[in-house]
N, C-alpha and C positions, 0 to 999 in steps of 0.2 A: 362205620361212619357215625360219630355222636350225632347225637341228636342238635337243631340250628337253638341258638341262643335267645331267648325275649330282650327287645330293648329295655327292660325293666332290670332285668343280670348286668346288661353294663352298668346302668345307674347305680345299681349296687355297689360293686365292684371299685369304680371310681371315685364312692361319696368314703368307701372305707380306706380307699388311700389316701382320697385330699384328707381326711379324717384322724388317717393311722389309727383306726379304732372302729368298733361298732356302737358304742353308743351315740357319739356323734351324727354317724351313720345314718343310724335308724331314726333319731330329730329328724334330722333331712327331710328324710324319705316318708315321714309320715306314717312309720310303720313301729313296730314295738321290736326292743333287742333282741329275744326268742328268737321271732319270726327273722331278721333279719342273720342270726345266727342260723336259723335251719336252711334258709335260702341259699347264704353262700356254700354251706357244706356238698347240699344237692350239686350246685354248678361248680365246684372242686370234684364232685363224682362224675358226674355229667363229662367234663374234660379229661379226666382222669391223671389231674395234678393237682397240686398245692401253687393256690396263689397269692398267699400269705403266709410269710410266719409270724408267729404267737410269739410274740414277749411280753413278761410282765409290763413295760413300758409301752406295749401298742402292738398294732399290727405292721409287721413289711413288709411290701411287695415282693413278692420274688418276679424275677425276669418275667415268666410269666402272665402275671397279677397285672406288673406294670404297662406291659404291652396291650394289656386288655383297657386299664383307665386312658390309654392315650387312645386306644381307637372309641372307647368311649365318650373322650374330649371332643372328637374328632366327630362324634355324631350329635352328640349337642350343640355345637356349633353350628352346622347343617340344618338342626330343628330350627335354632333360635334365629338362622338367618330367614328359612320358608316362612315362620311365624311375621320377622318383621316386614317383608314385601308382601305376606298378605293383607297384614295390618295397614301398609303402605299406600293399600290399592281402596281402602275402603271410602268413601265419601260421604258418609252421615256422619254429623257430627255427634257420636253417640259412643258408646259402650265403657269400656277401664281405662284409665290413664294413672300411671303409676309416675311419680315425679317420686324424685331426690333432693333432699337439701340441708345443707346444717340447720341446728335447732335455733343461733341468732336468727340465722337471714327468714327464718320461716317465722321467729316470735316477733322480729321487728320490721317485716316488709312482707313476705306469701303471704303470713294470713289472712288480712282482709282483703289482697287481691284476690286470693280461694273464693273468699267468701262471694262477691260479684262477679267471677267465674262462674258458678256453681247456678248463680240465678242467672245469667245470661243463656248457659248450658245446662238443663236439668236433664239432659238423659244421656249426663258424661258422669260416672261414677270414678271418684278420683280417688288414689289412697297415696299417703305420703308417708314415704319411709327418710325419717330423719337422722340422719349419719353425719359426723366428721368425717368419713371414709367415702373416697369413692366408689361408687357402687359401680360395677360392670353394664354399660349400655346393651355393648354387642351379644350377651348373652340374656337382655330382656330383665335384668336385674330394676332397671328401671325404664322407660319410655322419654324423659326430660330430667336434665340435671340442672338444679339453678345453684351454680355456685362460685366460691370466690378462688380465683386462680390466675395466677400470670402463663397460664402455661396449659392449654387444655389439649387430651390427647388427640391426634392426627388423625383419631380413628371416627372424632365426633364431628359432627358441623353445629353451625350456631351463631352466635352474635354477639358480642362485646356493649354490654349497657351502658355502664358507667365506670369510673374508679371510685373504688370503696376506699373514704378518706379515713386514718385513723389518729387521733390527739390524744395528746395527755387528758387524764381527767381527775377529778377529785369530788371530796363531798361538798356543795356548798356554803353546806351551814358553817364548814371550817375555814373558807376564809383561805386567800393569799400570803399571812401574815408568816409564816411557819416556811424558811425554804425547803427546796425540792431535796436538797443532803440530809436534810433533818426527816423527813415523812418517811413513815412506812409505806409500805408496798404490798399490792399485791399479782402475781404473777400466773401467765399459763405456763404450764408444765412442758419440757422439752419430750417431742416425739406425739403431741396433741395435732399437730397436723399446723401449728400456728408457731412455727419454732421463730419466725421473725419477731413476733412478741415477745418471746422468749429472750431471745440475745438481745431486743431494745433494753426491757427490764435488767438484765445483767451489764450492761455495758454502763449503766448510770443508779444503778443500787447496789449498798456496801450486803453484799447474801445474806450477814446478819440482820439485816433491816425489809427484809422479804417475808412478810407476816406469814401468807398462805400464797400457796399454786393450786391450781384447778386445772382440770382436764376438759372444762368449756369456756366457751366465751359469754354463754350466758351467767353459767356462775362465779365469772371475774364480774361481770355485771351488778350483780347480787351482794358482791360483796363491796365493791365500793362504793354503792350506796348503803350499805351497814355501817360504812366509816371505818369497816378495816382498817384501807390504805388507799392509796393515790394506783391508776393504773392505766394505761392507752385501753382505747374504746374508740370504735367505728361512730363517726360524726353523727350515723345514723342514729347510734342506740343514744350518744351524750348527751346531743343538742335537744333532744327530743323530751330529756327527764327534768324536771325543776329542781331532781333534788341534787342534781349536779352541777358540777360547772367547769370547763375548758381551763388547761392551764398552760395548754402551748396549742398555737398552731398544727396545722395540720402536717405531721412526720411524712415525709415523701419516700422514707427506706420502709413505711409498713403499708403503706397504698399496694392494694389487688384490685385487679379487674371484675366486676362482676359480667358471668356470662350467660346465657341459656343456651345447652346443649342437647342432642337426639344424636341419637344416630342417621348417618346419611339415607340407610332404609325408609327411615318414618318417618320424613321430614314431609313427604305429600300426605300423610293419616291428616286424614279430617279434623279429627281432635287433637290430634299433635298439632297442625297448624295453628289451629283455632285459639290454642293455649299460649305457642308461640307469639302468635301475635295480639294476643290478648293482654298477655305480661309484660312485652315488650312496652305496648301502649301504654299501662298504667304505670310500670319501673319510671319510663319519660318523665312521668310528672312529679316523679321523686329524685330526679337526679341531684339539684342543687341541694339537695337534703344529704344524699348520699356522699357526695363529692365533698363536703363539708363547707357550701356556701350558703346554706342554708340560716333560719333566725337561731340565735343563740337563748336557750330557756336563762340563763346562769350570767350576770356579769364576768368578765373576763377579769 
């Protein structure tokens, strides 16, 4: 009989298939590619099979290999849920809180909510991982996702804030005088996570008149306050800059929902709550902001 396996060999195992590689792997795992190559070799002796093959292009599971990352899936899963109902059951309002969020909504709304969070709660130690990407709740990738979506999954609970309005924009200093067929442009990039910006801009600019594409919406921001080009921007971030100014109403085909999500597990965490309804409270008193009824910086 082999000897029983460490849950440490599936984590391996698993991190080199989602991976198809070891050095990917070994990032992960917090471990150097050696050590990560001598490990699996042991637990390929250890079973006394091959649970990858070697191509120049990566590693593949063999049947084997694979069967091993799925019951590996299958124990992480299992951790990440014990972890969230203990997390669930705690009542201090204290210890990690890991939030999710785009880098707009946290430069032009989290952060100074963080900031009166933080003194409200000083013995909740917060870290924010800032993604376009949704990050995985259920497996503790994050604790709260605050982000913009008509469509959040089944898997979260949460609450509906506001609708995030979005308008044309332009630079101020340039003035109305210049039509909209005549201006540069500039665009987010299709597969940014924000493809409805994408097909606005394409549906009403000639491609050759689309100065720059960015991969954020902060740095569509950045750039049309540099006078690039003309470009939709969240009410929040337009209304808010002097150096811009609104040049259509609020487009009702690029309006999202903004939400705050958890997972159903952690929705009793003391901190989880406390945050929950701590952001909730503050988001409220920015809604007419968000919504786009807010004061306009920029003559129209």
């Amino acid at each position: 009989m082999a000897p029983p396996l460490a849950w440490d060999d599936f984590r391996l195992i698993k991190a080199i298939a989602d991976h198809r590689g070891l050095g990917h792997a070994a990032e992960r795992l917090g471990i150097n590619h050696s050590t990560a190559f001598r490990r699996l070799g042991q637990i390929e002796a250890t079973l006394g099979t091959s649970l990858f093959e070697r191509h120049r292009t990566g590693y593949a599971p063999t049947p084997a290999g694979e069967e091993m990352a799925r019951v590996a899936g299958r124990m992480e899963d299992d951790v990440a849920a014990f972890s969230r109902k203990l997390d669930g059951q705690v009542l201090a309002v204290s210890g990690g809180l890991r939030i999710t969020t785009a880098d707009s909504l946290f430069n032009e709304l989290l952060a100074p909510i963080l900031a009166r969070f933080c003194a409200r709660y000083p013995e909740v130690q917060v870290d924010v991982v800032l993604s376009n990407q949704p990050l995985n709740l259920s497996k503790r990738d994050a604790d709260v996702a605050v982000r913009a979506t008509d469509d959040p999954p089944d898997t979260l609970v949460g609450r509906r804030l506001a609708t995030i309005a979005w308008a044309l924009y332009g630079r101020a200093a340039d003035g109305t005088r210049t039509p909209l067929s005549a201006r540069r442009w500039v665009s987010l990039a299709e597969g940014t996570g924000a493809a409805k910006v994408a097909r606005y801009v394409a549906a009403r600019a000639d491609p050759a008149r689309v100065a720059v594409r960015l991969d954020t919406v902060a740095g569509l921001v950045e750039a049309v306050e540099a006078g690039i080009g003309i470009a939709p921007l969240t009410c929040l971030t337009g209304d808010r800059r002097p150096g811009l100014m609104r040049l259509s109403a609020p487009e009702p085909d690029l309006a999202a929902g903004l939400w705050l999500l958890t997972h159903a597990d952690l929705r009793h965490s003391a901190r989880v709550r406390a945050f929950l309804d701590f952001a909730a409270a503050e988001i409220a008193r920015e809604r007419d902001l968000i919504e786009g009824r807010g004061p306009v910086s920029a003559p129209r």
